[in-house]
N, CA, C and O atoms as a Maestro MAE file, in Angstrom:
{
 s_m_m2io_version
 :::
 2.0.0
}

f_m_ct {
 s_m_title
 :::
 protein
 m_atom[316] {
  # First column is atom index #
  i_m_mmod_type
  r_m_x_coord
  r_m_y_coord
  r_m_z_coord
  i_m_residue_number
  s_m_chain_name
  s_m_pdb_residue_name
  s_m_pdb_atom_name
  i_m_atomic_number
  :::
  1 25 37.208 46.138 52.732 1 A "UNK " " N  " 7
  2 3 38.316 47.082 52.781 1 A "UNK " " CA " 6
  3 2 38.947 47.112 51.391 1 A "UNK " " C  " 6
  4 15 39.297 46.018 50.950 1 A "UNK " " O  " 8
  5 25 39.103 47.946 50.803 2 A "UNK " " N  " 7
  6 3 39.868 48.440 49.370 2 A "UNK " " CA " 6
  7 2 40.785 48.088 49.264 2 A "UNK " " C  " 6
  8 15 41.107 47.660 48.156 2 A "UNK " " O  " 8
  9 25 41.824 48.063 50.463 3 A "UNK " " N  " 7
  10 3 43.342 47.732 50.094 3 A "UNK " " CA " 6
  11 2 43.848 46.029 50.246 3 A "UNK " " C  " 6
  12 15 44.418 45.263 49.468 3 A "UNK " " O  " 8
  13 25 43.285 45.875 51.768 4 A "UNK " " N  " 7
  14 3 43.462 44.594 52.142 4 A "UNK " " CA " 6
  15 2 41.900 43.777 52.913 4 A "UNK " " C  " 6
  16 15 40.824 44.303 53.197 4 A "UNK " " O  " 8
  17 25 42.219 42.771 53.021 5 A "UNK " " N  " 7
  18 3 41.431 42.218 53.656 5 A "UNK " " CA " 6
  19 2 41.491 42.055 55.119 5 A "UNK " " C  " 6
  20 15 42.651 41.930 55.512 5 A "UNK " " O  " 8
  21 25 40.590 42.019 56.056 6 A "UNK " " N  " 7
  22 3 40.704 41.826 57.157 6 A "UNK " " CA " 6
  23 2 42.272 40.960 57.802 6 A "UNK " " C  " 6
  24 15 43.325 41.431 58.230 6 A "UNK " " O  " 8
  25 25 41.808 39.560 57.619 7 A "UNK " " N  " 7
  26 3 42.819 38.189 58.259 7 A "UNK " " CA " 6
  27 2 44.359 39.297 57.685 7 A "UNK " " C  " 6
  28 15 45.294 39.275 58.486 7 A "UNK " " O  " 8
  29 25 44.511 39.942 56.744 8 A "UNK " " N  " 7
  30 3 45.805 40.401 56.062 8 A "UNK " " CA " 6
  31 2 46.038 41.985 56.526 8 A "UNK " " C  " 6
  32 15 47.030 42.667 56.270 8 A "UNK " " O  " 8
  33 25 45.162 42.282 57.084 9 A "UNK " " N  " 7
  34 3 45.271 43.536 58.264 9 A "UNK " " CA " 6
  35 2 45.958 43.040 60.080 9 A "UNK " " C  " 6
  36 15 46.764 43.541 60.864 9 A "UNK " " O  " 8
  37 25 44.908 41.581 60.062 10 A "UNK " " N  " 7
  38 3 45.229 41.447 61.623 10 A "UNK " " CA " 6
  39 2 46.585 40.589 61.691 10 A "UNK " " C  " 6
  40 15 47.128 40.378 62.775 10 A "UNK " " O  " 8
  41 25 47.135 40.077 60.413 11 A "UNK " " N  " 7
  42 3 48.307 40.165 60.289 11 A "UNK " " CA " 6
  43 2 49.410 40.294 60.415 11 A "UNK " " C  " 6
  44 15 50.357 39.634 60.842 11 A "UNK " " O  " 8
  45 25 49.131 41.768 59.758 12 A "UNK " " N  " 7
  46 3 49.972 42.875 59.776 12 A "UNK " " CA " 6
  47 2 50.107 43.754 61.211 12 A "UNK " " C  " 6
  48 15 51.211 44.142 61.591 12 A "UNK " " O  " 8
  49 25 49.050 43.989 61.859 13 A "UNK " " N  " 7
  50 3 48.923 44.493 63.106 13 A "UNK " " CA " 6
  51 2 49.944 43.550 64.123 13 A "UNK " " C  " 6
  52 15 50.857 43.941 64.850 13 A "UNK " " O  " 8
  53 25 49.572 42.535 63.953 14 A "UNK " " N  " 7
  54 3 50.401 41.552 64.657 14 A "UNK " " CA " 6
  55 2 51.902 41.294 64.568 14 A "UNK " " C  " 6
  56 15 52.349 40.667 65.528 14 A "UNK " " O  " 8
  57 25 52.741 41.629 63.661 15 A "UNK " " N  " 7
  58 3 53.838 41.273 63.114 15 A "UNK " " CA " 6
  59 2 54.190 43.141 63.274 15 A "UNK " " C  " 6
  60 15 55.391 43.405 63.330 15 A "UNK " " O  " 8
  61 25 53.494 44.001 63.322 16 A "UNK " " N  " 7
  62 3 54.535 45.177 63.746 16 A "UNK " " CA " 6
  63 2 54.450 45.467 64.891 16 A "UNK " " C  " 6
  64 15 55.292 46.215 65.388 16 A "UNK " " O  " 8
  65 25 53.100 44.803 65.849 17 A "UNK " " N  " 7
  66 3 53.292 45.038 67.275 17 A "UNK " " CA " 6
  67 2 54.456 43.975 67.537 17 A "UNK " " C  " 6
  68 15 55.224 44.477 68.358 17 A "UNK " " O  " 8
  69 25 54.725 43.178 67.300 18 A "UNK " " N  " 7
  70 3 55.719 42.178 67.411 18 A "UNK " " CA " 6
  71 2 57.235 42.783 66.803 18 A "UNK " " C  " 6
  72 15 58.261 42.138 67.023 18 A "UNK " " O  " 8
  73 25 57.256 43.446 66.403 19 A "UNK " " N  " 7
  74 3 58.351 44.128 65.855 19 A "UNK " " CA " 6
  75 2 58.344 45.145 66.736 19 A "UNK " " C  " 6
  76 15 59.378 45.073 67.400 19 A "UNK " " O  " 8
  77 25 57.705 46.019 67.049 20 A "UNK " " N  " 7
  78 3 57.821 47.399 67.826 20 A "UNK " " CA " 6
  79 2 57.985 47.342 69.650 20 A "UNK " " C  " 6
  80 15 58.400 48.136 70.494 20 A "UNK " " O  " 8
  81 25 57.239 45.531 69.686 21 A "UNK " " N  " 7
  82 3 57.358 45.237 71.104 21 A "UNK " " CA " 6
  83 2 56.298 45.922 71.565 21 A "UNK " " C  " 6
  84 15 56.447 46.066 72.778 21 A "UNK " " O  " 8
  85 25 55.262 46.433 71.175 22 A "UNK " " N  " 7
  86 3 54.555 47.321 71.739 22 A "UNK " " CA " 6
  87 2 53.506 46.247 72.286 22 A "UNK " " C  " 6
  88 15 53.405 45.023 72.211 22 A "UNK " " O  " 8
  89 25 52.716 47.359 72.917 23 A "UNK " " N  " 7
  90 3 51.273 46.156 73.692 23 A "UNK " " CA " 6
  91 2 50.573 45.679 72.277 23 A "UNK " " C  " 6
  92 15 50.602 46.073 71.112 23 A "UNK " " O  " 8
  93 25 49.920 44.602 73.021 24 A "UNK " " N  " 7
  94 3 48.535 43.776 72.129 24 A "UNK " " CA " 6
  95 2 47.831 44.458 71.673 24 A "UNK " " C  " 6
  96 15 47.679 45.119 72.700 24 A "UNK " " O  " 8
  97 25 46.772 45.264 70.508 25 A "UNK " " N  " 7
  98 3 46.042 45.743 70.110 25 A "UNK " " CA " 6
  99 2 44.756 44.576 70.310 25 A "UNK " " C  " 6
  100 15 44.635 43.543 69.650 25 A "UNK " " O  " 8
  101 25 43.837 45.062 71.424 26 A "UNK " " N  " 7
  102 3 42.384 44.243 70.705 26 A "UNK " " CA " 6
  103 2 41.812 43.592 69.671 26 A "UNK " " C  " 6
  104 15 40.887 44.295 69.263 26 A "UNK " " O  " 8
  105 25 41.895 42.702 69.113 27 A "UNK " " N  " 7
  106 3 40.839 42.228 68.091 27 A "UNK " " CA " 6
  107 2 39.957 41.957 67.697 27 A "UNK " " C  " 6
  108 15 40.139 41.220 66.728 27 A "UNK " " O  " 8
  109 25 38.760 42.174 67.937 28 A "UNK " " N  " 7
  110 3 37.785 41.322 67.558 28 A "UNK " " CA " 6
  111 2 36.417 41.360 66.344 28 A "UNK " " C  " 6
  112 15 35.327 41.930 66.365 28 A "UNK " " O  " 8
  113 25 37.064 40.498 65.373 29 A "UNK " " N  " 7
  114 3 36.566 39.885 64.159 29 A "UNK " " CA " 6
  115 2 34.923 40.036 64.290 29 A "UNK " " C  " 6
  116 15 34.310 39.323 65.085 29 A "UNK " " O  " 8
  117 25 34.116 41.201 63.299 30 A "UNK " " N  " 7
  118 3 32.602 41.162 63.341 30 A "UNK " " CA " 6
  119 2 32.511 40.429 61.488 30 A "UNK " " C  " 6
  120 15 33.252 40.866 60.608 30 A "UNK " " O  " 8
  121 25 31.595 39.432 61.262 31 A "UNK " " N  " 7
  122 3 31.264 38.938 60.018 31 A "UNK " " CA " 6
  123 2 30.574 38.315 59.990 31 A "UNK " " C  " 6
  124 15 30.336 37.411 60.791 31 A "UNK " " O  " 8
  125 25 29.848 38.702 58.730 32 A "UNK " " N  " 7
  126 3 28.619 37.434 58.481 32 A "UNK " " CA " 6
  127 2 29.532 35.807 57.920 32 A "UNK " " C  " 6
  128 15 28.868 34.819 57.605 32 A "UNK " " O  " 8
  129 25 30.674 35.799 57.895 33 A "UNK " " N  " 7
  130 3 31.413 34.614 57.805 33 A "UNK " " CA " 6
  131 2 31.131 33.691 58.976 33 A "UNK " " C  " 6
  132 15 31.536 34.222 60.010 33 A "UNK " " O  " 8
  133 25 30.652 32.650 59.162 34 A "UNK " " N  " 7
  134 3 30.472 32.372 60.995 34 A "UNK " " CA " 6
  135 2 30.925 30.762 61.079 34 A "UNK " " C  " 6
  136 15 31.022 30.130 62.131 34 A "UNK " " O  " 8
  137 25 31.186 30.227 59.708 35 A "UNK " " N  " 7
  138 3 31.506 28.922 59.580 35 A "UNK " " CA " 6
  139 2 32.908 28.824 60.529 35 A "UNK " " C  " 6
  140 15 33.767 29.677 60.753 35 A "UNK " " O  " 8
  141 25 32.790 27.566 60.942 36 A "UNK " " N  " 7
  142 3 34.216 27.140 61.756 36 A "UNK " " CA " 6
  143 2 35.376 27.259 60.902 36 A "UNK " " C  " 6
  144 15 36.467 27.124 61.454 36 A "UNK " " O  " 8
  145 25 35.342 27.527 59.444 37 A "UNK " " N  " 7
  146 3 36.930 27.989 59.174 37 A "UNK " " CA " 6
  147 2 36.808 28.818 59.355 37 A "UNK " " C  " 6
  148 15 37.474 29.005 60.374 37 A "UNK " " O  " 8
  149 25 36.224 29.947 59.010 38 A "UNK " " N  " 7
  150 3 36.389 31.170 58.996 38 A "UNK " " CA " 6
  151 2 36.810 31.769 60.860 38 A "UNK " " C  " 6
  152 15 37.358 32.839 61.126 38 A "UNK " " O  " 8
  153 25 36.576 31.230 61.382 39 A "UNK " " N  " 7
  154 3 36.236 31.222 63.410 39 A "UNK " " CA " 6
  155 2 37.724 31.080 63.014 39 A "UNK " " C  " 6
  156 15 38.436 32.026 63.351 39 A "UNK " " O  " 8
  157 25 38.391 29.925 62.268 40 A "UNK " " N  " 7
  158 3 39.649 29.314 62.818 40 A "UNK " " CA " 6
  159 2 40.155 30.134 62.034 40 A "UNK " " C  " 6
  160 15 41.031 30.156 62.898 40 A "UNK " " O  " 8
  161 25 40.626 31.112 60.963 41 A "UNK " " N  " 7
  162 3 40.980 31.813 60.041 41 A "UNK " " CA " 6
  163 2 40.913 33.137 60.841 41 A "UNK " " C  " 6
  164 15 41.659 34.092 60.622 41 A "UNK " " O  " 8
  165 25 40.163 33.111 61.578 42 A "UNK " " N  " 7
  166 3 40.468 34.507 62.309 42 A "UNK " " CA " 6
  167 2 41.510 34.350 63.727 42 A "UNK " " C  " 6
  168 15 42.323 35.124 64.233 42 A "UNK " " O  " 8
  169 25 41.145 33.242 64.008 43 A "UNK " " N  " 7
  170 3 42.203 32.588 65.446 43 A "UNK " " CA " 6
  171 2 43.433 32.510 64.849 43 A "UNK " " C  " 6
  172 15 44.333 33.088 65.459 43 A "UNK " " O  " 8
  173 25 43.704 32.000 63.904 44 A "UNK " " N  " 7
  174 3 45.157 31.985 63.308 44 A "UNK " " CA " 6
  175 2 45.750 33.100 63.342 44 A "UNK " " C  " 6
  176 15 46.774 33.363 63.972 44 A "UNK " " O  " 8
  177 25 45.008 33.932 62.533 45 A "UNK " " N  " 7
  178 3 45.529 35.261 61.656 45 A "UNK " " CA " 6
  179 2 45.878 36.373 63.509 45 A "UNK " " C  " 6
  180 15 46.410 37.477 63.393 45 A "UNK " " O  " 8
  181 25 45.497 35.856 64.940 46 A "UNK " " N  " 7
  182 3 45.564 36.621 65.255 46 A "UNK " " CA " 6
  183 2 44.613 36.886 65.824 46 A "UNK " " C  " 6
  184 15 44.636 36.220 66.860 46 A "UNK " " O  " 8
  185 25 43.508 37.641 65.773 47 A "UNK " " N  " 7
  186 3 41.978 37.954 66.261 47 A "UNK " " CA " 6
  187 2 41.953 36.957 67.892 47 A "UNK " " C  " 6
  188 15 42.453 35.916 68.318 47 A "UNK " " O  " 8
  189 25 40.821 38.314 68.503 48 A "UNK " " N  " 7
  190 3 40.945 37.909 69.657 48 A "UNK " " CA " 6
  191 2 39.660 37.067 69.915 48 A "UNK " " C  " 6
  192 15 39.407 36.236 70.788 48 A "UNK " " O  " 8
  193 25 39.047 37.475 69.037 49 A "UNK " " N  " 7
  194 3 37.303 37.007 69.599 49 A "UNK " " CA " 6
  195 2 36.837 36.970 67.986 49 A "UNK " " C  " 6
  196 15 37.423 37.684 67.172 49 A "UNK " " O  " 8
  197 25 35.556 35.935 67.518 50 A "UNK " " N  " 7
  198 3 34.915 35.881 65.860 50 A "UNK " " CA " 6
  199 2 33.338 35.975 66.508 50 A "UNK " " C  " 6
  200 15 32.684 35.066 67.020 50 A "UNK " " O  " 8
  201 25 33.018 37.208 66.329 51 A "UNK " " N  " 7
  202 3 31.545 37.306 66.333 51 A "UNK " " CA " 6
  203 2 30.656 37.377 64.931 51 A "UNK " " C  " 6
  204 15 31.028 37.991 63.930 51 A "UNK " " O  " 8
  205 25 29.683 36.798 65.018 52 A "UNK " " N  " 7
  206 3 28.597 36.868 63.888 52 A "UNK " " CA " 6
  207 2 28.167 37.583 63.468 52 A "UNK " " C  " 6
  208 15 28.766 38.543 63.952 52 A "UNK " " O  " 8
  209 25 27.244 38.080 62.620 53 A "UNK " " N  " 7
  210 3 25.786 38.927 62.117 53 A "UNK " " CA " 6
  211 2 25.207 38.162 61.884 53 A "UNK " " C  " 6
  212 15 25.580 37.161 61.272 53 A "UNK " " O  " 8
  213 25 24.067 38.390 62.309 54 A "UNK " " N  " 7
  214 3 23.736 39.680 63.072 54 A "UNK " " CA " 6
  215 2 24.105 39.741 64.686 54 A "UNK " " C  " 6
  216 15 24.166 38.741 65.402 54 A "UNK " " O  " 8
  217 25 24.289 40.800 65.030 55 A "UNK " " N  " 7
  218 3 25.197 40.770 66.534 55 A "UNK " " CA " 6
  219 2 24.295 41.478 67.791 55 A "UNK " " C  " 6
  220 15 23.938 42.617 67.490 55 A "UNK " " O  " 8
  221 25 24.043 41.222 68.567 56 A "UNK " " N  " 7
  222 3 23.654 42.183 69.223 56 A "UNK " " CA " 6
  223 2 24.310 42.584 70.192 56 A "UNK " " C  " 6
  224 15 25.352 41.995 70.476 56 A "UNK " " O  " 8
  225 25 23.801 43.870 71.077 57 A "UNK " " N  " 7
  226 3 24.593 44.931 71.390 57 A "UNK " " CA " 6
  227 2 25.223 43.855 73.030 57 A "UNK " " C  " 6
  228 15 26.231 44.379 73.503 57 A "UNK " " O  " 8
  229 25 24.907 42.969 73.573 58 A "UNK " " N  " 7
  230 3 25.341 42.383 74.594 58 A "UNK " " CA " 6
  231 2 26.666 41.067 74.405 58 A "UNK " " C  " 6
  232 15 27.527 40.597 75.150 58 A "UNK " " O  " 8
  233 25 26.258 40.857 73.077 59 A "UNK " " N  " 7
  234 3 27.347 39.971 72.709 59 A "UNK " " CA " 6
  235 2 28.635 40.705 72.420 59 A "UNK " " C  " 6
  236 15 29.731 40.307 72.814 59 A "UNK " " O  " 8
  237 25 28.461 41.672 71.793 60 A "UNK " " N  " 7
  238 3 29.643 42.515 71.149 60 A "UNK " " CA " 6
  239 2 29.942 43.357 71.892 60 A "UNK " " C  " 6
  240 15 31.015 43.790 71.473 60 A "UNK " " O  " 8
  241 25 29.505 44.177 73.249 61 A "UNK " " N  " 7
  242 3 30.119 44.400 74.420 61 A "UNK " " CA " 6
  243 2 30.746 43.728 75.736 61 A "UNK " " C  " 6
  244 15 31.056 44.191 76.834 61 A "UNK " " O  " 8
  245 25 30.809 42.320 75.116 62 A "UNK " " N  " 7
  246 3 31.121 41.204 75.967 62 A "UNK " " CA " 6
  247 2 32.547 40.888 75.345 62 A "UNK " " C  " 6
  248 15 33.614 40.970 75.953 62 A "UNK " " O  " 8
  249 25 32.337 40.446 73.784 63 A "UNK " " N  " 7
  250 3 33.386 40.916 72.995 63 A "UNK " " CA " 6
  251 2 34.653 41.719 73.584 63 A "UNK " " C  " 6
  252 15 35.650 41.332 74.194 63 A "UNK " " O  " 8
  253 25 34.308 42.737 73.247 64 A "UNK " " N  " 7
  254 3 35.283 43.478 73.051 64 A "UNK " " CA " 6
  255 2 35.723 43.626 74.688 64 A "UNK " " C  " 6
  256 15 36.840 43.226 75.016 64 A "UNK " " O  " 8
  257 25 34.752 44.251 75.768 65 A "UNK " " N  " 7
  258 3 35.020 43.799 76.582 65 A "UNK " " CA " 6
  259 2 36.168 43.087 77.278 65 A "UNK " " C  " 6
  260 15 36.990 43.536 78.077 65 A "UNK " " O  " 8
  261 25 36.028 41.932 76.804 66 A "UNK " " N  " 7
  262 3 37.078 40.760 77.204 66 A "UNK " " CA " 6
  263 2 38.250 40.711 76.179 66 A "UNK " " C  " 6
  264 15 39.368 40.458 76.627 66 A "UNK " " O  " 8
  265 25 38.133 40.877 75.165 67 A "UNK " " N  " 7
  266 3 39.747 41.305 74.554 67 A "UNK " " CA " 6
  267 2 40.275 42.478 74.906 67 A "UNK " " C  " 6
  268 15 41.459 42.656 74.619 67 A "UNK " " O  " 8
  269 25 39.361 43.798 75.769 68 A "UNK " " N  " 7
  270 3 40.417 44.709 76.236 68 A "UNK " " CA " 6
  271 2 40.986 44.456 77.493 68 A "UNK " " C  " 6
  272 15 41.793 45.119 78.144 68 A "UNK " " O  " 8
  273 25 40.460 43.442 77.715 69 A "UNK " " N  " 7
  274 3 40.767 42.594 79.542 69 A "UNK " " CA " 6
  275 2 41.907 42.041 79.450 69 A "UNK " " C  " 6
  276 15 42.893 42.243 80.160 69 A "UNK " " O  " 8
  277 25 41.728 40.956 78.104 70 A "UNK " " N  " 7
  278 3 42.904 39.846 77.933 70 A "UNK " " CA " 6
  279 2 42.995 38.952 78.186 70 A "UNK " " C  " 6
  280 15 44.038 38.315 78.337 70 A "UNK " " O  " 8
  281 25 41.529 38.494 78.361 71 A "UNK " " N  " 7
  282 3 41.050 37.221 78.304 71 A "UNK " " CA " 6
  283 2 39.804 36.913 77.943 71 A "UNK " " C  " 6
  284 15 38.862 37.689 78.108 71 A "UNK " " O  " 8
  285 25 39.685 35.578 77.339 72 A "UNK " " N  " 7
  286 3 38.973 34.960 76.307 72 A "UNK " " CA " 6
  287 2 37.617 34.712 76.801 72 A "UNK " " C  " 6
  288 15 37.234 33.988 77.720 72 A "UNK " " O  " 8
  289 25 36.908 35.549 75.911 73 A "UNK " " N  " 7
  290 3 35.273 35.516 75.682 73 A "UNK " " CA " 6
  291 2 34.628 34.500 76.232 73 A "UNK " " C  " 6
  292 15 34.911 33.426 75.703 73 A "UNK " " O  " 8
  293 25 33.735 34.435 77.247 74 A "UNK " " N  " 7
  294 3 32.965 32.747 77.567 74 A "UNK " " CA " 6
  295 2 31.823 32.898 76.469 74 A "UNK " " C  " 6
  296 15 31.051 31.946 76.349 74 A "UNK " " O  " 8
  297 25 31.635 34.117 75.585 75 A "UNK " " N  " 7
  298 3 30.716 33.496 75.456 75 A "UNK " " CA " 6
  299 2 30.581 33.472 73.541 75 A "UNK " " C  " 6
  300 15 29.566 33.497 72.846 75 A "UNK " " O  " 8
  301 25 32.152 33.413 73.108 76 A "UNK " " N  " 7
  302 3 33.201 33.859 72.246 76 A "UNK " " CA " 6
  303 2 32.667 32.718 71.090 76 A "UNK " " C  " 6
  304 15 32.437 31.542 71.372 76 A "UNK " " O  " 8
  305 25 32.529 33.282 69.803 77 A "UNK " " N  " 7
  306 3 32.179 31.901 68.672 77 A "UNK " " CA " 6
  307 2 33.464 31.122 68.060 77 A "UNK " " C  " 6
  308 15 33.703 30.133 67.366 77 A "UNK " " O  " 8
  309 25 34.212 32.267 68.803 78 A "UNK " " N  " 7
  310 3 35.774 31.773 68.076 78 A "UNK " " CA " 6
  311 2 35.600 29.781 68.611 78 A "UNK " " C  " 6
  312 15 35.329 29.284 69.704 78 A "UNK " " O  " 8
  313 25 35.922 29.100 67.185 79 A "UNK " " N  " 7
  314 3 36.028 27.920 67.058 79 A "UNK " " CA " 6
  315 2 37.694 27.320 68.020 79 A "UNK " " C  " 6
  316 15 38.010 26.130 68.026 79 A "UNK " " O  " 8
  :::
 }
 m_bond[315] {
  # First column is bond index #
  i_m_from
  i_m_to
  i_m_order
  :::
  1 1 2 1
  2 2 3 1
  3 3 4 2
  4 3 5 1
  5 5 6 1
  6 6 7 1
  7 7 8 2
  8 7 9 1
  9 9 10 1
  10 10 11 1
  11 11 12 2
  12 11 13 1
  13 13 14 1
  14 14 15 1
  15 15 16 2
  16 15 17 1
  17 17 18 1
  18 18 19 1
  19 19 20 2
  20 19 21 1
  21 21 22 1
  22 22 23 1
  23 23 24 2
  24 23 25 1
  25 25 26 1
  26 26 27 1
  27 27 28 2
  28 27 29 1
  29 29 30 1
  30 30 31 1
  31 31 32 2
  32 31 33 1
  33 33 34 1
  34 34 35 1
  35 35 36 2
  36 35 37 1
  37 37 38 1
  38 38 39 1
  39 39 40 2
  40 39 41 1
  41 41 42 1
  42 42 43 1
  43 43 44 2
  44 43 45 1
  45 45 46 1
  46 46 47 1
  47 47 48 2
  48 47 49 1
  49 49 50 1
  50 50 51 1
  51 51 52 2
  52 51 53 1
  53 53 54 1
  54 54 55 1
  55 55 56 2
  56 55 57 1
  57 57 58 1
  58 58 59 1
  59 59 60 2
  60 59 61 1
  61 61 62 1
  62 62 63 1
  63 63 64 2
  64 63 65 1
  65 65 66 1
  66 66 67 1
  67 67 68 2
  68 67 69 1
  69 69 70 1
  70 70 71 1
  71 71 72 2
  72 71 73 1
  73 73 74 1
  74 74 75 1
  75 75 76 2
  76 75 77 1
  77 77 78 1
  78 78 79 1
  79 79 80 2
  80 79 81 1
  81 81 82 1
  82 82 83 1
  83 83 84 2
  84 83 85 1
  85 85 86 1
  86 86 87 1
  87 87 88 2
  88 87 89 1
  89 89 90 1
  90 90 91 1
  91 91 92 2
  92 91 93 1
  93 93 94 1
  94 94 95 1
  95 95 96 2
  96 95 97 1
  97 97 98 1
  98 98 99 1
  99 99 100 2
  100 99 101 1
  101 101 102 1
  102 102 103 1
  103 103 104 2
  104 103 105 1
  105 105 106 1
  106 106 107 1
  107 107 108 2
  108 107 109 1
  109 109 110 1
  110 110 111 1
  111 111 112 2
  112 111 113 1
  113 113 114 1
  114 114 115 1
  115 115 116 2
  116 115 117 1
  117 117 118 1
  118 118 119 1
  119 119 120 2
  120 119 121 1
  121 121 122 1
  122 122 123 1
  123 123 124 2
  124 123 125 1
  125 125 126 1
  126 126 127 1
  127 127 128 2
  128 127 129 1
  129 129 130 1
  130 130 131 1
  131 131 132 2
  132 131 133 1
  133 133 134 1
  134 134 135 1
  135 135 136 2
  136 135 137 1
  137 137 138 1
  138 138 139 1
  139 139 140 2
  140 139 141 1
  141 141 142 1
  142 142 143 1
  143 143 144 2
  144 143 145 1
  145 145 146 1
  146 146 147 1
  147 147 148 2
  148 147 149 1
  149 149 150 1
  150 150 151 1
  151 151 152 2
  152 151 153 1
  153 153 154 1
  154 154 155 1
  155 155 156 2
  156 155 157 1
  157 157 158 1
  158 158 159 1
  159 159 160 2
  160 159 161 1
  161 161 162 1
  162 162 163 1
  163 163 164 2
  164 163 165 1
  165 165 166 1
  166 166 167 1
  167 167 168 2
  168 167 169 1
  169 169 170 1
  170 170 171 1
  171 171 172 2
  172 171 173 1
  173 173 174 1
  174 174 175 1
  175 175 176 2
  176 175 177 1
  177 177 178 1
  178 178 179 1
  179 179 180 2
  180 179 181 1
  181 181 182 1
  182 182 183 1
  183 183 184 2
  184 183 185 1
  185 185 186 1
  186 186 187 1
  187 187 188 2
  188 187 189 1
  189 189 190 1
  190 190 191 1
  191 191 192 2
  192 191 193 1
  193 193 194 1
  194 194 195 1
  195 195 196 2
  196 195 197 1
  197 197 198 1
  198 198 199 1
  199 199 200 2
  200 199 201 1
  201 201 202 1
  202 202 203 1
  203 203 204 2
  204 203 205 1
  205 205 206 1
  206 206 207 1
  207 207 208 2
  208 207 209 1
  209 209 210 1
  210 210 211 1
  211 211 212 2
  212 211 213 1
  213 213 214 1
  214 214 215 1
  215 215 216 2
  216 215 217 1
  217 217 218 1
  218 218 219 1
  219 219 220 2
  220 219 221 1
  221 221 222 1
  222 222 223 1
  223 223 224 2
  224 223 225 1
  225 225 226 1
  226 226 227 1
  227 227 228 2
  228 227 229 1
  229 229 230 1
  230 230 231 1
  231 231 232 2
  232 231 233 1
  233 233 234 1
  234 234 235 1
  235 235 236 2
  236 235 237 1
  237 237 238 1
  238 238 239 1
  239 239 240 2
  240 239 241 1
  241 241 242 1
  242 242 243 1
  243 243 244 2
  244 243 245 1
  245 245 246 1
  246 246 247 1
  247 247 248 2
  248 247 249 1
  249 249 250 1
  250 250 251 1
  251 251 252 2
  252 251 253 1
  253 253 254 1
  254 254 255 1
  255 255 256 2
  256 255 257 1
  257 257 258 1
  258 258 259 1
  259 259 260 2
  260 259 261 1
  261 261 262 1
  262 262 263 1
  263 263 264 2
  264 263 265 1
  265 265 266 1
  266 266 267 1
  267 267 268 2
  268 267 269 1
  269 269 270 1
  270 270 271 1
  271 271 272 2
  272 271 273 1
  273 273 274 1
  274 274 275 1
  275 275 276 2
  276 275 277 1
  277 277 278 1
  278 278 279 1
  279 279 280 2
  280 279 281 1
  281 281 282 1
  282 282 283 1
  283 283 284 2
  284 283 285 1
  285 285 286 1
  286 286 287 1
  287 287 288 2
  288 287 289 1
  289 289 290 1
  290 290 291 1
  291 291 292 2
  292 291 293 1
  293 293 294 1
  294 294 295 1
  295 295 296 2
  296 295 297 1
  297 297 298 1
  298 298 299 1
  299 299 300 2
  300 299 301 1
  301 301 302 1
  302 302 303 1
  303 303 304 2
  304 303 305 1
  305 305 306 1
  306 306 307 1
  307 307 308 2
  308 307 309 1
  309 309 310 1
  310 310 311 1
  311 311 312 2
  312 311 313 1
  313 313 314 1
  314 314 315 1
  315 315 316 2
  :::
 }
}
């Protein structure tokens, strides 16, 4: 992203839904980053779910899936 980086987007998403009171926006983190900080760097920042690359189409409809549910991925890499 040109302006910001991801973790400094989901952030930001987070801190004006928190300001506006509005609902949860979905998250979920796609990257070839897959190391356990990066898992925990996305859990911090916010993010609902840290999926890998390469992804396939059953993991990442499971994904997202379950963060539009609102509850946590079983089958989720988030550390």
């Amino acid at each position: 992203m040109p302006v910001m980086d991801g973790l400094t987007a989901i952030r930001r998403i987070r801190a004006w839904e928190g300001a506006q009171r509005g609902r949860r926006t979905p998250i979920v983190v796609l990257s070839a980053n897959v190391m356990s900080e990066h898992r925990q760097a996305s859990t911090a920042a916010g993010a609902d779910d840290h999926i890998g690359k390469p992804v396939g189409v059953e993991q990442l409809i499971g994904a997202v899936r379950a963060a539009v549910q609102g509850h946590p991925n079983p089958a989720s890499n988030v550390a």
